[in-house]
C-alpha positions in Angstrom: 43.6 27.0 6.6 42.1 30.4 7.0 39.7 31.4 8.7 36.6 31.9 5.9 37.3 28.7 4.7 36.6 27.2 7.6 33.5 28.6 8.6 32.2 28.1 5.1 33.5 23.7 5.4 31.9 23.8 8.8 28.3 25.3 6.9 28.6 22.7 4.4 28.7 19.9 7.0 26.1 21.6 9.1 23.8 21.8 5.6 24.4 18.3 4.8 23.6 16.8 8.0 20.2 19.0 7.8 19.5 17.4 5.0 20.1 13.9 5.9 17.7 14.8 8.6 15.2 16.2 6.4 15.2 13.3 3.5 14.9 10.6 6.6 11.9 12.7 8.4 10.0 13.8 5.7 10.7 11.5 2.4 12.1 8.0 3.4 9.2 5.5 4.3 11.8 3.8 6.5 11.9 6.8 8.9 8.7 5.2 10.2 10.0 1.6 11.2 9.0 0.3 7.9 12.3 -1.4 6.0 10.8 -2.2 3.2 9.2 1.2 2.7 9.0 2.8 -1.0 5.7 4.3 -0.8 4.2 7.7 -1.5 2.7 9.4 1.0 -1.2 10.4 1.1 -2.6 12.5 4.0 -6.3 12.3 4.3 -8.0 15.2 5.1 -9.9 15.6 8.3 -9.6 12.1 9.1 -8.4 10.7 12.9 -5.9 8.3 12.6 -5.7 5.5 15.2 -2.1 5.2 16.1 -2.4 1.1 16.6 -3.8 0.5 13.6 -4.1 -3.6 12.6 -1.5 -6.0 13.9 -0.4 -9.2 12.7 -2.4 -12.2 15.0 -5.5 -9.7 14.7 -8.4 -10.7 12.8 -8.3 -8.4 9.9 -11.2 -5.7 9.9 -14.1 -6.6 7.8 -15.2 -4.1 5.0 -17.7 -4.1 2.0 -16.9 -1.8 -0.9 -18.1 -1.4 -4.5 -16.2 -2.7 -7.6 -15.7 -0.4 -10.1 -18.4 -2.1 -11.9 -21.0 -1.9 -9.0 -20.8 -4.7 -7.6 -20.4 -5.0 -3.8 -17.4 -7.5 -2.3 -16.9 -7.7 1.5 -13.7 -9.5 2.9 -15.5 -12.2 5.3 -16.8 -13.3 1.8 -13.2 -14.5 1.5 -12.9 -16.4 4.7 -11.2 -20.1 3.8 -8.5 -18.1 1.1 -5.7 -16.5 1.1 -6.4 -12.9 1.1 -3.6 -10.0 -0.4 -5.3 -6.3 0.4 -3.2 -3.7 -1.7 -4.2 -0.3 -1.3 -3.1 2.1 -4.1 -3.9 5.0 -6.7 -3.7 5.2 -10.4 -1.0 8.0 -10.1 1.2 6.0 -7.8 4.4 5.0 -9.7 5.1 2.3 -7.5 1.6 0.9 -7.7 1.6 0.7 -11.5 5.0 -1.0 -10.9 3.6 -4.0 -9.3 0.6 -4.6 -10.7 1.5 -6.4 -13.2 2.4 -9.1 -10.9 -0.5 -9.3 -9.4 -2.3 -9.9 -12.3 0.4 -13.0 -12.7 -0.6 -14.0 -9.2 -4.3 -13.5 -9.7 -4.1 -15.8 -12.5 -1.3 -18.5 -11.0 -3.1 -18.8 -7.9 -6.6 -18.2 -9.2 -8.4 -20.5 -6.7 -6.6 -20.4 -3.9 -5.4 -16.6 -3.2 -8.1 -13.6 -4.0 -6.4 -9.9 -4.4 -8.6 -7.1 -3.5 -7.1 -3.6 -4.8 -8.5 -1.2 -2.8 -8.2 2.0 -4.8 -7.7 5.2 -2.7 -10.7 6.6 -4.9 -11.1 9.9 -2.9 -7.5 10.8 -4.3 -8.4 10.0 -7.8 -9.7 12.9 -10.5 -12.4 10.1 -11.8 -13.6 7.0 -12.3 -12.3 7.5 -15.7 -9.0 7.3 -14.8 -9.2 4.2 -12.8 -11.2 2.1 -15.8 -8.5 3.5 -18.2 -5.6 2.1 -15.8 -7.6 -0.9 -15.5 -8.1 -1.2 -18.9 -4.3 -0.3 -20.1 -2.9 -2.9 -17.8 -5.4 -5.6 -18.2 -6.1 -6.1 -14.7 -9.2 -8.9 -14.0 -9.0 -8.7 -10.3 -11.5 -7.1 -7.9 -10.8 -3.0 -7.8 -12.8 -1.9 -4.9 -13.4 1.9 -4.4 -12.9 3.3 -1.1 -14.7 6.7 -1.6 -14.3 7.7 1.4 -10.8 6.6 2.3 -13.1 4.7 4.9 -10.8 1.7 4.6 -7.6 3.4 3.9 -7.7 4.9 7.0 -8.7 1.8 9.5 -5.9 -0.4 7.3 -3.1 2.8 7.9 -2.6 2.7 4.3 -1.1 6.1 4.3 1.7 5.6 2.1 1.0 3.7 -1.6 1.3 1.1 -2.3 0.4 -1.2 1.2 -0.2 -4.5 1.0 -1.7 -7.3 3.8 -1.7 -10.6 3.5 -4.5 -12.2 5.1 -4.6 -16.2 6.0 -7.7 -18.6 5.5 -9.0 -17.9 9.0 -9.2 -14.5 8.2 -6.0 -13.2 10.1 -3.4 -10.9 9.6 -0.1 -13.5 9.6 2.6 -11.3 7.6 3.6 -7.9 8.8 2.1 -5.1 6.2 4.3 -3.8 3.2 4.6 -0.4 2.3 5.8 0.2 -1.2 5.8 -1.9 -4.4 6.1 -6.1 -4.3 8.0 -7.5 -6.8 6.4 -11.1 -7.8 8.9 -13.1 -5.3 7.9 -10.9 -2.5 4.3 -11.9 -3.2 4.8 -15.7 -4.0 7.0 -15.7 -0.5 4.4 -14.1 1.4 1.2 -16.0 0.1 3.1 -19.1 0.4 3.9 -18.0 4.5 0.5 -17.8 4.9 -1.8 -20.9 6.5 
């Protein structure tokens, strides 16, 4: 083999390898010890992110948010249920993938599990958009707007979608999800929790 085409095999190994490294740092969720990870990325701006963020055993942090509607819901409301938190965005593919089945899960499990969507409102263009989504899907579940990524942010939902599961003393019991749940995944989870 001569010499060019050498150097120009051993480039092509070197540029594939860079790009493994690449996809794995900057584009695959499970770069960041998540397996299950299909999410998209969101990077709040000038927000400090507390490395530990919330672990399963901990109680899971209370917050109070507005419905799209006006209406205000806080978690500890929910204490005695089975909670699923999803955070997501109206122009997350994966998020429109799976909610679907939580509308099947809101209405299977009506009085035993409550969903609150929080919607990542401070990355949406309007309102608008999140009724329309609502709307086109025919979602009944609480949609809580988190205008200022408040929630987001103490939950680590930095990649869309990310779902908790919180039991009915108000703990986190199942590890967080990052990317989309199929309707298995949910039914598995809800029915882990006490």
């Amino acid at each position: 083999m001569n010499i060019m085409l050498k150097r120009i095999l051993g480039l092509a190994i070197i540029g594939v390898l860079l790009g493994i490294i690449v996809y794995n740092t900057w584009f695959d969720d499970t770069a960041n010890g998540d397996p299950e990870g299909d999410g998209i990325f969101v990077q709040p701006d000038g927000v400090d992110i507390d490395t530990d963020g919330v672990e399963v055993g901990d109680m899971a942090p209370n917050f109070k948010l507005q419905t799209l509607n006006g209406e205000e819901a806080e978690l500890a409301d929910f204490r005695g249920q089975k909670v699923m938190i999803n955070f997501w965005a109206t122009w997350c593919p994966p998020c429109r993938a799976e909610m679907p089945h939580m509308q099947e899960i809101h209405e299977e499990y009506d009085d035993d599990v409550v969903i609150l969507a929080v919607n990542a409102t401070s990355q949406e263009t309007s309102h608008d958009n999140v009724q329309d989504f609502i709307d086109e899907l025919e979602l009944t579940f609480p949609i809580l707007m988190d205008e200022t990524r408040e929630v987001n942010v103490r939950y680590q939902a930095l990649s869309l979608p990310t779902t908790y599961f919180v039991n009915t003393e108000g703990e986190l019991q199942i590890p967080r999800h990052v990317g989309p749940l199929s309707y298995d995944d949910m039914v598995r989870k809800i029915e882990e929790l006490d």
